[in-house]
Backbone of each chain as nested JSON, in Angstrom:
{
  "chains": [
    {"id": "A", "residues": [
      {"number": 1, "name": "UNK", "atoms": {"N": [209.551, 117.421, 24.576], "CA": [208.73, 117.356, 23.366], "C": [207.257, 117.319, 23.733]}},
      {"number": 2, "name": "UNK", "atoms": {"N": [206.621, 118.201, 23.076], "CA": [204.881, 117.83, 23.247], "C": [203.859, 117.981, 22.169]}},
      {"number": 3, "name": "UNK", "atoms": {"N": [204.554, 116.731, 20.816], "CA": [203.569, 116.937, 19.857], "C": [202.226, 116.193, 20.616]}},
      {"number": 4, "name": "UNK", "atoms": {"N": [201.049, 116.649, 19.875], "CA": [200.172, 115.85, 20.235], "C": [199.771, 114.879, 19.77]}},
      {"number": 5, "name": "UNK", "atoms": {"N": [198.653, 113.541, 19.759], "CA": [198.5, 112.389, 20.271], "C": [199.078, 111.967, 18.78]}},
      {"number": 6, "name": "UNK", "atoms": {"N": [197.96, 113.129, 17.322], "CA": [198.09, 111.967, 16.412], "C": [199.582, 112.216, 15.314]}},
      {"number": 7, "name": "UNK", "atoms": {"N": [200.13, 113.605, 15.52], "CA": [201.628, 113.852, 15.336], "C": [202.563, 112.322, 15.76]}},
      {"number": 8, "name": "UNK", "atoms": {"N": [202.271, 112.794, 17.001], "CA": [203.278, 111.93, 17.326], "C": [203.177, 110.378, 17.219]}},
      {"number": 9, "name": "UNK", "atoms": {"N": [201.849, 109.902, 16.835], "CA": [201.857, 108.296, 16.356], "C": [202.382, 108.457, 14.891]}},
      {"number": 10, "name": "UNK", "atoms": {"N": [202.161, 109.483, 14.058], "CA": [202.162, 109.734, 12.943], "C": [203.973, 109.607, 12.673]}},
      {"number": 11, "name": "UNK", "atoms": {"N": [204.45, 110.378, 13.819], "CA": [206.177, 110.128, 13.643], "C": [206.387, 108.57, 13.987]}},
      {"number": 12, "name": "UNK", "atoms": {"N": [205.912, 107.837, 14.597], "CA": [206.224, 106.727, 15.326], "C": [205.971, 105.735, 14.19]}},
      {"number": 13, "name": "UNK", "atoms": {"N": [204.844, 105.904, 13.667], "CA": [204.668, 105.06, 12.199], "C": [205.69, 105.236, 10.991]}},
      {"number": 14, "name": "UNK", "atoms": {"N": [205.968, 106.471, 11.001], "CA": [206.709, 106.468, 9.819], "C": [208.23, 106.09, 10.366]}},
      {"number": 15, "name": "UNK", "atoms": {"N": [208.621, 105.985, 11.619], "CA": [209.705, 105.539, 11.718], "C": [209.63, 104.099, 11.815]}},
      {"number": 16, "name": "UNK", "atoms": {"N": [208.644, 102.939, 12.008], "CA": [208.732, 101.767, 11.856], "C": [208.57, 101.033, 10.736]}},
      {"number": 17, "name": "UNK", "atoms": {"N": [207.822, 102.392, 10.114], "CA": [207.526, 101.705, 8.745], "C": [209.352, 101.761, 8.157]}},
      {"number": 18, "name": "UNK", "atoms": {"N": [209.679, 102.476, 7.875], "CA": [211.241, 102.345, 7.453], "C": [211.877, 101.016, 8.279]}},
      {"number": 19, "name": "UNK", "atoms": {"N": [211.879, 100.81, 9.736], "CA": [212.499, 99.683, 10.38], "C": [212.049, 98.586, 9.968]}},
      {"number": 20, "name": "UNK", "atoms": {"N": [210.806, 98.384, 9.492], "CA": [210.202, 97.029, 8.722], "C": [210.753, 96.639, 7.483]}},
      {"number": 21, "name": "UNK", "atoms": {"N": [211.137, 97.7, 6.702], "CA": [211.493, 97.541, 5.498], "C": [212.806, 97.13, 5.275]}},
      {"number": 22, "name": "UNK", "atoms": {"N": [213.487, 98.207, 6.47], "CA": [214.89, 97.266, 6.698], "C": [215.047, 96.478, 7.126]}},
      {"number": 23, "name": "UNK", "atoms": {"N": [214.421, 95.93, 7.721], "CA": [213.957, 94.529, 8.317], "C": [214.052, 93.64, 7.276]}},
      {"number": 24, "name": "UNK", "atoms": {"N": [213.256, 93.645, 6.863], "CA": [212.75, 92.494, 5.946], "C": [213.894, 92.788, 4.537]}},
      {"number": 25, "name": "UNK", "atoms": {"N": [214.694, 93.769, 4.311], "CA": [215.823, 93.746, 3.521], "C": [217.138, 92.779, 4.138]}},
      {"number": 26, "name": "UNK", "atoms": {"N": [217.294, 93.007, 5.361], "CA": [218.201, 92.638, 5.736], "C": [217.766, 90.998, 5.773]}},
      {"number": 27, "name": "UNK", "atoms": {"N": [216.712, 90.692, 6.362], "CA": [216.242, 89.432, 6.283], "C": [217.541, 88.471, 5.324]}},
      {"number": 28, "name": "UNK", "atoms": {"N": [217.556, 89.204, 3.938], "CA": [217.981, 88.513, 2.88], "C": [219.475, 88.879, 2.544]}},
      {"number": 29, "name": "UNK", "atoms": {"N": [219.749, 89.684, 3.31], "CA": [221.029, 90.608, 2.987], "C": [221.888, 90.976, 4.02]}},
      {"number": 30, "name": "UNK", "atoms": {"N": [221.942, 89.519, 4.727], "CA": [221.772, 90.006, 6.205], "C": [223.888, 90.483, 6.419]}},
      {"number": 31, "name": "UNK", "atoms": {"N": [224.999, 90.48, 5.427], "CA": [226.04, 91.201, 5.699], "C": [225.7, 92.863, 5.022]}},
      {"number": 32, "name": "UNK", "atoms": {"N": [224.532, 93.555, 4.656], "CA": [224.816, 94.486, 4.239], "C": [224.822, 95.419, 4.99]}},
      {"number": 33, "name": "UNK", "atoms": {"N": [226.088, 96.132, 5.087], "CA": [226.223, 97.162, 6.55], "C": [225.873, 98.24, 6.365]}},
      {"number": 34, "name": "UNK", "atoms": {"N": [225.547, 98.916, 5.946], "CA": [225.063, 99.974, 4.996], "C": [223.122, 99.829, 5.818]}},
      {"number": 35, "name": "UNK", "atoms": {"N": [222.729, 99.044, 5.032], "CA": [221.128, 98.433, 5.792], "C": [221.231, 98.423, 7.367]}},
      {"number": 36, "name": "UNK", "atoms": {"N": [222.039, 97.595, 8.256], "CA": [222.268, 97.643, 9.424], "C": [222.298, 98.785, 9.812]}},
      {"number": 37, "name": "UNK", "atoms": {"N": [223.3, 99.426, 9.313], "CA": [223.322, 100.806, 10.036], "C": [222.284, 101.334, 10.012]}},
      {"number": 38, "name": "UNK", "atoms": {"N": [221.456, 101.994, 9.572], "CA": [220.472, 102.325, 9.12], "C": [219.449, 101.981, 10.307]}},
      {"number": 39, "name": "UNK", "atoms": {"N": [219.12, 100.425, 9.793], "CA": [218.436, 100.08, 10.975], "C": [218.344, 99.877, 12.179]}},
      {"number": 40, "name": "UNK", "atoms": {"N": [219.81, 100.043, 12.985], "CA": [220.141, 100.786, 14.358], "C": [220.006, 101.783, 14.581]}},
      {"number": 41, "name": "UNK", "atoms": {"N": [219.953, 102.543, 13.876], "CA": [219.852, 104.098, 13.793], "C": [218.195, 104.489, 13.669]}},
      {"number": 42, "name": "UNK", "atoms": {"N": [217.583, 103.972, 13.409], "CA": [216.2, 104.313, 13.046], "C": [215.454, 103.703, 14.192]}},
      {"number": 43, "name": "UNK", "atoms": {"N": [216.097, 102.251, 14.843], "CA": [215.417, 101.306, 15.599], "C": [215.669, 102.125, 17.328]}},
      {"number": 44, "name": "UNK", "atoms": {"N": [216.932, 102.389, 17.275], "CA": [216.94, 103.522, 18.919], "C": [216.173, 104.563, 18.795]}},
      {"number": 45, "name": "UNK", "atoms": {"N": [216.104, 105.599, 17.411], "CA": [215.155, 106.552, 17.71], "C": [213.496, 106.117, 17.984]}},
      {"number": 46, "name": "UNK", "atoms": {"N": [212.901, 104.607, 17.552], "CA": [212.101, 104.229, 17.37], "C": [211.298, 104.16, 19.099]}},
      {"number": 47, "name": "UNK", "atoms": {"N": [212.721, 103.301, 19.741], "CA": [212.476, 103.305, 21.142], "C": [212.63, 104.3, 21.985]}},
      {"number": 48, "name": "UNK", "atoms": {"N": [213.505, 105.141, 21.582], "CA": [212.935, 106.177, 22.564], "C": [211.633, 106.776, 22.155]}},
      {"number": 49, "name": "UNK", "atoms": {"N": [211.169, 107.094, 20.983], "CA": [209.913, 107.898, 20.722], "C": [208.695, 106.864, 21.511]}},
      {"number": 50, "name": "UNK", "atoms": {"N": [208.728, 105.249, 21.028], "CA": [207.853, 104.203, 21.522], "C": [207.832, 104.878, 23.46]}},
      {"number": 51, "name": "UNK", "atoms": {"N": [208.727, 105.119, 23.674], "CA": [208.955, 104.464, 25.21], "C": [208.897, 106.312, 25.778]}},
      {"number": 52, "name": "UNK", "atoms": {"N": [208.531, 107.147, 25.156], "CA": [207.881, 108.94, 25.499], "C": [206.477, 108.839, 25.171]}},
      {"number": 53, "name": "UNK", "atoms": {"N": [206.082, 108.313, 24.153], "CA": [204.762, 108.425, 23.389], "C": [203.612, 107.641, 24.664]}},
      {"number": 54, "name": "UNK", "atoms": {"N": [203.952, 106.218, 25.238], "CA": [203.268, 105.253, 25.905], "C": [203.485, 106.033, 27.375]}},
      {"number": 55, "name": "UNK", "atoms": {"N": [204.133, 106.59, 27.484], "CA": [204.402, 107.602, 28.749], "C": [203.036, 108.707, 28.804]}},
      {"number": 56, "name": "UNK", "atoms": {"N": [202.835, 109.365, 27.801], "CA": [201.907, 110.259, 27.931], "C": [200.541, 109.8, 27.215]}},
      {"number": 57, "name": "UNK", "atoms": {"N": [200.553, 108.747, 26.509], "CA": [199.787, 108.041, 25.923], "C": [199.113, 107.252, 26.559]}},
      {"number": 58, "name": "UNK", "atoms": {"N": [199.891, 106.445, 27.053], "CA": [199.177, 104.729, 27.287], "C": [200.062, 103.496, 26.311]}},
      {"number": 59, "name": "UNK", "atoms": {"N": [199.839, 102.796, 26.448], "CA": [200.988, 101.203, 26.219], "C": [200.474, 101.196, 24.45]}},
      {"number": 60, "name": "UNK", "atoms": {"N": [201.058, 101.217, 23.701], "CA": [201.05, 100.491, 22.405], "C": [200.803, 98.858, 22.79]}},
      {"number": 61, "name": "UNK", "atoms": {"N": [202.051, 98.559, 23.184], "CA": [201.614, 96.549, 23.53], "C": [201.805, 96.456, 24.716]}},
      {"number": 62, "name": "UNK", "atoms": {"N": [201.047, 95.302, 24.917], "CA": [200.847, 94.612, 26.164], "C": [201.604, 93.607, 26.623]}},
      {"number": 63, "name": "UNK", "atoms": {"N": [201.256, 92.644, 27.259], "CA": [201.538, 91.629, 27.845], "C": [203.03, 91.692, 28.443]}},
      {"number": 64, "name": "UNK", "atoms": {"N": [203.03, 92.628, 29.009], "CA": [204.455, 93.15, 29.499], "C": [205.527, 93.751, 29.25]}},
      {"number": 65, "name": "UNK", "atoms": {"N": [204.883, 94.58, 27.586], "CA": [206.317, 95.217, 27.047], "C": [206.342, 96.782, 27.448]}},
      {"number": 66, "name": "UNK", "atoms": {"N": [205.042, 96.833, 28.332], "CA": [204.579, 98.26, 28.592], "C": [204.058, 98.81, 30.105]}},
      {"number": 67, "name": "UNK", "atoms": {"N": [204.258, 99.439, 30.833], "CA": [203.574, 99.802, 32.373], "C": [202.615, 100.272, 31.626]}},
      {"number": 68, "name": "UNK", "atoms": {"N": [201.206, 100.394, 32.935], "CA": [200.376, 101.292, 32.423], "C": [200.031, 102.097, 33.874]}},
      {"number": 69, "name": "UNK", "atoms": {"N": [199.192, 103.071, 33.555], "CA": [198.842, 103.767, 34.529], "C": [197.517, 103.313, 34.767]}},
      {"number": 70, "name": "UNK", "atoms": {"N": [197.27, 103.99, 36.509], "CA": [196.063, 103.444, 36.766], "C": [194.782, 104.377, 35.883]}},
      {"number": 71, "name": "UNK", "atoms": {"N": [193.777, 103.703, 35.766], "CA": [193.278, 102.684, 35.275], "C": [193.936, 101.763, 34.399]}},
      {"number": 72, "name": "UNK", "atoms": {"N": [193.873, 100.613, 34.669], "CA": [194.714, 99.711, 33.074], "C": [194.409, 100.374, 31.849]}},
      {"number": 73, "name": "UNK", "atoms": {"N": [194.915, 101.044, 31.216], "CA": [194.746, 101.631, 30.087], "C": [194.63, 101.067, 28.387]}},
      {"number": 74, "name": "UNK", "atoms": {"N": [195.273, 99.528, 28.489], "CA": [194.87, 98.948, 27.758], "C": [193.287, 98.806, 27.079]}},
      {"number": 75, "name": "UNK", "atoms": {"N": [192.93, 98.603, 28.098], "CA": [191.068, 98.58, 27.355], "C": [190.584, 99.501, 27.401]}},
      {"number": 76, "name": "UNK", "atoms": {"N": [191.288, 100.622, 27.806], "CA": [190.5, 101.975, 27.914], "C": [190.821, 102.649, 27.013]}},
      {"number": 77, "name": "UNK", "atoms": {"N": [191.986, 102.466, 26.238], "CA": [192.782, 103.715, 25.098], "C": [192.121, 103.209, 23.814]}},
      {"number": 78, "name": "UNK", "atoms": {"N": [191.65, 104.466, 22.81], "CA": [190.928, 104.111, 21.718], "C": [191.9, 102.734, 20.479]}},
      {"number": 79, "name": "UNK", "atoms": {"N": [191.217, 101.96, 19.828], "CA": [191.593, 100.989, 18.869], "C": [191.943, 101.646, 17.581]}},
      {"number": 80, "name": "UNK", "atoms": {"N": [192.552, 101.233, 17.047], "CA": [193.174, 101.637, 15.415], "C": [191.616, 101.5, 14.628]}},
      {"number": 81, "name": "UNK", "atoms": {"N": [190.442, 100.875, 15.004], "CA": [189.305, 100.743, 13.903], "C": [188.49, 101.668, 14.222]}},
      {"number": 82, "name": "UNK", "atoms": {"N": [188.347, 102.123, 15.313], "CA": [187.453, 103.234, 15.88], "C": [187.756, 104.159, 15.045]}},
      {"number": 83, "name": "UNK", "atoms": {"N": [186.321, 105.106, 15.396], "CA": [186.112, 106.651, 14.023], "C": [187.546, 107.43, 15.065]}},
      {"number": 84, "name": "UNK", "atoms": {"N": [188.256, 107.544, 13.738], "CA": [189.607, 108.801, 13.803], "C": [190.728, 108.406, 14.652]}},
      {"number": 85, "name": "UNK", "atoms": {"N": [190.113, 107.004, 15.626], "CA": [191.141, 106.925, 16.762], "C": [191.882, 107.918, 17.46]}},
      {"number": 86, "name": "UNK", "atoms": {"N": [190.652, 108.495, 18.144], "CA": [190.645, 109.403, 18.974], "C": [190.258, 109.155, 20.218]}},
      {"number": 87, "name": "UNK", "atoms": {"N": [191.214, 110.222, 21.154], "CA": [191.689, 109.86, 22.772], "C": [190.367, 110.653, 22.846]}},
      {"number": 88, "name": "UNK", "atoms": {"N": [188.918, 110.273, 23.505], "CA": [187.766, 110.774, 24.114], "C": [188.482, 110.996, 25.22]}},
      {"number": 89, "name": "UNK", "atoms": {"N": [187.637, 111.865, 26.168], "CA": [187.143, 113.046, 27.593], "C": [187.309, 111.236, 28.718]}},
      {"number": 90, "name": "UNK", "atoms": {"N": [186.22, 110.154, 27.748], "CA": [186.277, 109.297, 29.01], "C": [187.721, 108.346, 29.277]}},
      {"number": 91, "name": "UNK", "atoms": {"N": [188.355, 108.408, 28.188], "CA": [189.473, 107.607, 28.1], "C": [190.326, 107.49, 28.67]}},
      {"number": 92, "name": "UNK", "atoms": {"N": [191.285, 106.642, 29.3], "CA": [191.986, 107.021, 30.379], "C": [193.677, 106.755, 29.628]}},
      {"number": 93, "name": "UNK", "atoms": {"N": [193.876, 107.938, 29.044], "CA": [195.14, 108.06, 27.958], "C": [196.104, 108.949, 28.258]}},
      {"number": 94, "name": "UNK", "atoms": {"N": [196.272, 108.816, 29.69], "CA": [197.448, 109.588, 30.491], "C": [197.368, 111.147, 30.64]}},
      {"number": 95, "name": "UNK", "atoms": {"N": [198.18, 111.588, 31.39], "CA": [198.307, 112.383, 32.108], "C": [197.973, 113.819, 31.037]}},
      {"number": 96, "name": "UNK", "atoms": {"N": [198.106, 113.961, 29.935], "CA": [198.113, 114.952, 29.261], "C": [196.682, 116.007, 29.157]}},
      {"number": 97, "name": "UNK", "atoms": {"N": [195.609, 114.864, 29.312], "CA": [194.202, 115.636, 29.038], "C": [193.817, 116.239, 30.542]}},
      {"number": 98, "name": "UNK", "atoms": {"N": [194.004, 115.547, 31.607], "CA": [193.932, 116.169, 32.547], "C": [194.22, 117.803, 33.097]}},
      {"number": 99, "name": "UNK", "atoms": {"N": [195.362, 117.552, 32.876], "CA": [196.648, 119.65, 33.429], "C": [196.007, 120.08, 32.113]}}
    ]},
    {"id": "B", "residues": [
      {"number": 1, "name": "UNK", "atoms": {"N": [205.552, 83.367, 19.152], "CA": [203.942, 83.997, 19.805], "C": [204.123, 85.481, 19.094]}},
      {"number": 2, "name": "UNK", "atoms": {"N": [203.193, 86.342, 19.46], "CA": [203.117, 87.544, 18.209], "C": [202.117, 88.538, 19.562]}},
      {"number": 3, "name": "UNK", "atoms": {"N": [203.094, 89.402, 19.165], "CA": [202.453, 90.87, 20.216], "C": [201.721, 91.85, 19.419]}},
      {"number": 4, "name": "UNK", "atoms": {"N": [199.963, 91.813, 20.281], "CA": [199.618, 93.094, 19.101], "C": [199.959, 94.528, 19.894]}},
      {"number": 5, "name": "UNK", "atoms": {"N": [199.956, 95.557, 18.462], "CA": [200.55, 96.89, 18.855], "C": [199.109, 97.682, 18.385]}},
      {"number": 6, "name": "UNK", "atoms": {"N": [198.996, 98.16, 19.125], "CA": [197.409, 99.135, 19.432], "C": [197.706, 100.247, 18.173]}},
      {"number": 7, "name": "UNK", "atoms": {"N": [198.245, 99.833, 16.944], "CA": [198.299, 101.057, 16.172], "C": [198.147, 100.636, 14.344]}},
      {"number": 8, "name": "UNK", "atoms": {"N": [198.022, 101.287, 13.789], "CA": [198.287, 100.728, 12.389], "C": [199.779, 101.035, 11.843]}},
      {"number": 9, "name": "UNK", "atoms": {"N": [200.12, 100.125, 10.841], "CA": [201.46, 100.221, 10.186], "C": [201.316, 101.266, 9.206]}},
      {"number": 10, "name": "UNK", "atoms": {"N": [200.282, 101.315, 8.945], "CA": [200.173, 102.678, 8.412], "C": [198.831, 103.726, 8.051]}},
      {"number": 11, "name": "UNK", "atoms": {"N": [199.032, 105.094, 8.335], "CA": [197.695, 105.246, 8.827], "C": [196.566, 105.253, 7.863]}},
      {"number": 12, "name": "UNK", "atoms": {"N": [195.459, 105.08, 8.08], "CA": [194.083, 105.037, 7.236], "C": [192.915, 106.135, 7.419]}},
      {"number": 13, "name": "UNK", "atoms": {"N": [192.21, 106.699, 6.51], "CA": [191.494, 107.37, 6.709], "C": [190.322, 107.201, 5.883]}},
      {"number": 14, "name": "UNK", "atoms": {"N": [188.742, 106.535, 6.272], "CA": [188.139, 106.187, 5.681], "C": [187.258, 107.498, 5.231]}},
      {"number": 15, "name": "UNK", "atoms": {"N": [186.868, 108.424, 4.318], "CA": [186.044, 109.261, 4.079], "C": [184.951, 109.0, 3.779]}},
      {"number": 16, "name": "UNK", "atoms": {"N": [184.56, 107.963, 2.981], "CA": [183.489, 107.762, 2.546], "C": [183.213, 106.329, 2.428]}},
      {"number": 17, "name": "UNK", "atoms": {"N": [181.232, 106.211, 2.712], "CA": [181.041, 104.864, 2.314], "C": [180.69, 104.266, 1.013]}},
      {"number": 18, "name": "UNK", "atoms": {"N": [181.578, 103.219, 0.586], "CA": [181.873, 103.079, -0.643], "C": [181.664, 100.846, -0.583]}},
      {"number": 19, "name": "UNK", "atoms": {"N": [180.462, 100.561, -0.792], "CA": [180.53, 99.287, -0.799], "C": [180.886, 98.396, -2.069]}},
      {"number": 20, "name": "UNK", "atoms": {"N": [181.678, 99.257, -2.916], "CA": [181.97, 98.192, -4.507], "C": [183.363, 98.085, -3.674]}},
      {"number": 21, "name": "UNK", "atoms": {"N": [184.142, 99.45, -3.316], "CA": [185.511, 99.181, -2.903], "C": [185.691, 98.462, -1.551]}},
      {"number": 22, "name": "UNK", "atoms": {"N": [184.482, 98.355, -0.851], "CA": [184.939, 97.532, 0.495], "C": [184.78, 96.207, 0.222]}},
      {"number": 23, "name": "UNK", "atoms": {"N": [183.882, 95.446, -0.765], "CA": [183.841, 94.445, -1.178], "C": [185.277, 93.775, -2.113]}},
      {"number": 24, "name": "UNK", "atoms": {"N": [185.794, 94.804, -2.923], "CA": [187.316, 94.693, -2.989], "C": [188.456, 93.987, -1.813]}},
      {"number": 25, "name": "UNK", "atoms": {"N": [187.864, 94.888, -0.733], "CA": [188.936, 95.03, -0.175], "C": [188.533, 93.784, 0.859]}},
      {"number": 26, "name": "UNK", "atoms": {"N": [187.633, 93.395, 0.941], "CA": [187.385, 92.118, 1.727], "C": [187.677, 91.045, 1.503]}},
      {"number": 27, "name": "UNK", "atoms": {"N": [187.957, 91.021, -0.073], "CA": [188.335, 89.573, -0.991], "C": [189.819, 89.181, -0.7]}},
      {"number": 28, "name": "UNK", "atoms": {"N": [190.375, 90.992, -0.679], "CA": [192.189, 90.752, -0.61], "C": [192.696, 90.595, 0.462]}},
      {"number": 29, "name": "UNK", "atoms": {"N": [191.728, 90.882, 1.272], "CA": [192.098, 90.61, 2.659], "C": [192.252, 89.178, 3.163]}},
      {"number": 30, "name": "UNK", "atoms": {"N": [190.393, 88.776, 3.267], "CA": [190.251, 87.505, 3.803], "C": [189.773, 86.339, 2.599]}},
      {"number": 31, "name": "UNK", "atoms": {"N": [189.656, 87.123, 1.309], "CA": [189.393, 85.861, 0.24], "C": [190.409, 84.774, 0.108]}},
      {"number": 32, "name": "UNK", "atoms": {"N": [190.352, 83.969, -0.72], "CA": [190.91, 82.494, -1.211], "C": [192.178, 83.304, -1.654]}},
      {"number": 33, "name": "UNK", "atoms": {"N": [192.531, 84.172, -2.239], "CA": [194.469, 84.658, -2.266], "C": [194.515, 85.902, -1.865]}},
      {"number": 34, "name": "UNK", "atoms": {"N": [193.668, 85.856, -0.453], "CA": [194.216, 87.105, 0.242], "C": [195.366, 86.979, 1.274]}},
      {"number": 35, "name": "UNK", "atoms": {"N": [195.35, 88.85, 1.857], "CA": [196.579, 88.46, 2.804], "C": [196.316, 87.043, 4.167]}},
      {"number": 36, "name": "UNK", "atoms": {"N": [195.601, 87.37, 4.815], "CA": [195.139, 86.256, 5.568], "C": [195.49, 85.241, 5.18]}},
      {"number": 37, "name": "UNK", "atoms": {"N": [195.004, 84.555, 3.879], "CA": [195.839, 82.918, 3.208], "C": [197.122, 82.818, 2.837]}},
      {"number": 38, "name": "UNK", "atoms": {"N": [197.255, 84.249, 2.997], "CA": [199.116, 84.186, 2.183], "C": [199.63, 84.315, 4.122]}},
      {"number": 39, "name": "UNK", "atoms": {"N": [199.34, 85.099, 4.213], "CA": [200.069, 85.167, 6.068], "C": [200.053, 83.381, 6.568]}},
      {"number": 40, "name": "UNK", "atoms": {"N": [199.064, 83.098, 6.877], "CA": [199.247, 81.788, 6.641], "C": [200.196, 80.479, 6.161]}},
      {"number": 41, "name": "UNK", "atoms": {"N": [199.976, 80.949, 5.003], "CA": [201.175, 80.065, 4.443], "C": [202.521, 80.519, 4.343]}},
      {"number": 42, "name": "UNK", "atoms": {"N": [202.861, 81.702, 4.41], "CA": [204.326, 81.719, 4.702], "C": [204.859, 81.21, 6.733]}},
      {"number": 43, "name": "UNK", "atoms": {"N": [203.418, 81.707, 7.293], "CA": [204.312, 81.021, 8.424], "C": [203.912, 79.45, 8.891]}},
      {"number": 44, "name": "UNK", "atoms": {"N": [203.878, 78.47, 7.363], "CA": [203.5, 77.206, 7.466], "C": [204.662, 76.592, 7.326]}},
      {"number": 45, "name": "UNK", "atoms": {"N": [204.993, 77.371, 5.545], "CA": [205.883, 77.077, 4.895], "C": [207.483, 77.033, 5.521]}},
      {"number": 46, "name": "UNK", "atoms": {"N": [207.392, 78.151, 6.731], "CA": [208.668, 78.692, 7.309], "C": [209.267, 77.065, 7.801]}},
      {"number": 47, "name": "UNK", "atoms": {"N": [208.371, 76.96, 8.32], "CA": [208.969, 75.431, 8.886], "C": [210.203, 74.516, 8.513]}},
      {"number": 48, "name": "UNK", "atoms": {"N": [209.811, 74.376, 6.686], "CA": [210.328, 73.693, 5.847], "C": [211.628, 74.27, 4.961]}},
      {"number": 49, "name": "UNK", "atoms": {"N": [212.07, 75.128, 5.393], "CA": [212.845, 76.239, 4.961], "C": [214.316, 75.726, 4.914]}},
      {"number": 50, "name": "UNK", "atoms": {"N": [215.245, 75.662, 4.135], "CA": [216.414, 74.73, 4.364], "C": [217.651, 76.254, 4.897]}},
      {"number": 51, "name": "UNK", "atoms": {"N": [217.335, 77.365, 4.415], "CA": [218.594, 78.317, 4.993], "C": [218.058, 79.387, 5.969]}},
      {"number": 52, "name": "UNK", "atoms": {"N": [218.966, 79.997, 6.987], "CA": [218.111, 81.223, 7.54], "C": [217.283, 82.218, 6.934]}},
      {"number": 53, "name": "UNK", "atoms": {"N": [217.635, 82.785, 5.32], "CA": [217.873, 84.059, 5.186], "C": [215.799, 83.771, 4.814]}},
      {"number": 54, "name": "UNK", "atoms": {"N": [215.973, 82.195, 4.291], "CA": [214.239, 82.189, 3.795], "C": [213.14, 82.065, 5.113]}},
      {"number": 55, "name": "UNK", "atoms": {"N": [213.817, 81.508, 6.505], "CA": [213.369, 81.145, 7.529], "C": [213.261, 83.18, 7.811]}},
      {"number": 56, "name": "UNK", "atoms": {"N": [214.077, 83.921, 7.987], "CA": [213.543, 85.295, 8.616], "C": [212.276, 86.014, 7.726]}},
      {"number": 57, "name": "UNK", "atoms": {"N": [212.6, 85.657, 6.292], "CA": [211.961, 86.456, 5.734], "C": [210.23, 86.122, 5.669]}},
      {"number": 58, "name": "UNK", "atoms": {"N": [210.339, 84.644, 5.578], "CA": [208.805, 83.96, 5.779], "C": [208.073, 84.428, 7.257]}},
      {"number": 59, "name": "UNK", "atoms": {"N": [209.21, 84.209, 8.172], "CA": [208.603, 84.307, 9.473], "C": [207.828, 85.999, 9.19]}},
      {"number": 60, "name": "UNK", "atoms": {"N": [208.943, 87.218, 8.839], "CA": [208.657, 88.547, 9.353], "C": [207.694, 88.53, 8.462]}},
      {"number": 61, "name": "UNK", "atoms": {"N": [207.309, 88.035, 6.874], "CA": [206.502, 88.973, 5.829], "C": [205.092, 88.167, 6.612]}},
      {"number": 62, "name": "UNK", "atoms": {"N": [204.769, 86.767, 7.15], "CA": [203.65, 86.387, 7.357], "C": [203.375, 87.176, 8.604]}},
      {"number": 63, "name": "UNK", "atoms": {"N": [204.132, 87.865, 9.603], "CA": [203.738, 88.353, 10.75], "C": [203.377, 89.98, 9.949]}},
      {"number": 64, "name": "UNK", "atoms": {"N": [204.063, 90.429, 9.063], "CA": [203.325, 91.795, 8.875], "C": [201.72, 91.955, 7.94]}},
      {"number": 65, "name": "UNK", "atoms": {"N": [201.578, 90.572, 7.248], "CA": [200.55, 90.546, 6.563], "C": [199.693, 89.601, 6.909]}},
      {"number": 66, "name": "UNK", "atoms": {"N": [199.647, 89.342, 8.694], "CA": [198.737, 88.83, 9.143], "C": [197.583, 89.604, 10.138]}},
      {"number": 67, "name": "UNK", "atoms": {"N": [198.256, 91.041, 10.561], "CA": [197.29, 91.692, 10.807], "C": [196.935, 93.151, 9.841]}},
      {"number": 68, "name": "UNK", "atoms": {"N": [195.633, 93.274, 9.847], "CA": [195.44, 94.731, 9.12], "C": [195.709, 95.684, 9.577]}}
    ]}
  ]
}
């Protein structure tokens, strides 16, 4: 797969946004199997996309749920408040801008 | 403890500067019954919770409406 940066956060959001919702359904409903399913099903595609995206990306989270490449990429990959949250020339947001 | 994720829950696109609506949006955020005071108090309240189903739901809704 090689959507680019903001495709593919764009799939990654809309698949958590659904896992939140079932989330927080099940919270209250927690024998409805129907919801479960659902939210296994949405929550593996979630991790594999999470765990391709931070590969060519850089780490969504930290504190150990993520490798990074050298440079630590944490402080280097653009923030959700920044204009457009966009991967700049200086950024060090994996292997893709380079080849 | 609470992990941040370098992304938004959902995406935003600011076009224009608009200070009647950012002043809006500052009240609901961090005013006296914004999300911030409500995030807050559901993960105060969680504490006191007598069954699971109110203990998950306090915990998850104050963790999604505690960051923007």
């Amino acid at each position: 797969m090689n959507m680019n940066r903001k495709d593919f956060l764009r799939k990654i959001q809309e698949l958590e946004f659904a896992v939140i919702e079932l989330n927080l359904f099940l919270d209250t409903h927690p024998s409805h199997q129907q919801a479960l399913a659902d939210y296994n099903r949405l929550t593996q595609e979630l991790m594999n996309a999470k765990i391709m995206y931070e590969r060519q990306y850089g780490p969504l989270t930290n504190f150990g749920y993520a490798p990074s490449q050298y440079p630590w990429q944490w402080a280097l990959t653009p923030w959700p408040w920044e204009d457009d949250y966009e991967c700049k020339e200086d950024m060090a947001c994996g292997y893709m801008k380079k080849s | 403890m609470w992990i941040y994720e370098k992304k938004l829950e959902y995406p935003v696109k600011v076009s224009s500067c608009n200070p009647t609506l950012a002043s809006l949006i500052i009240e609901q955020f961090g005013g006296a019954d914004g999300e911030l005071a409500a995030a807050l108090r559901y993960l105060t309240q969680v504490w006191t919770m007598p069954i699971p189903q109110a203990k998950a739901i306090l915990t998850d809704i104050g963790t999604e409406e505690l960051v923007p």
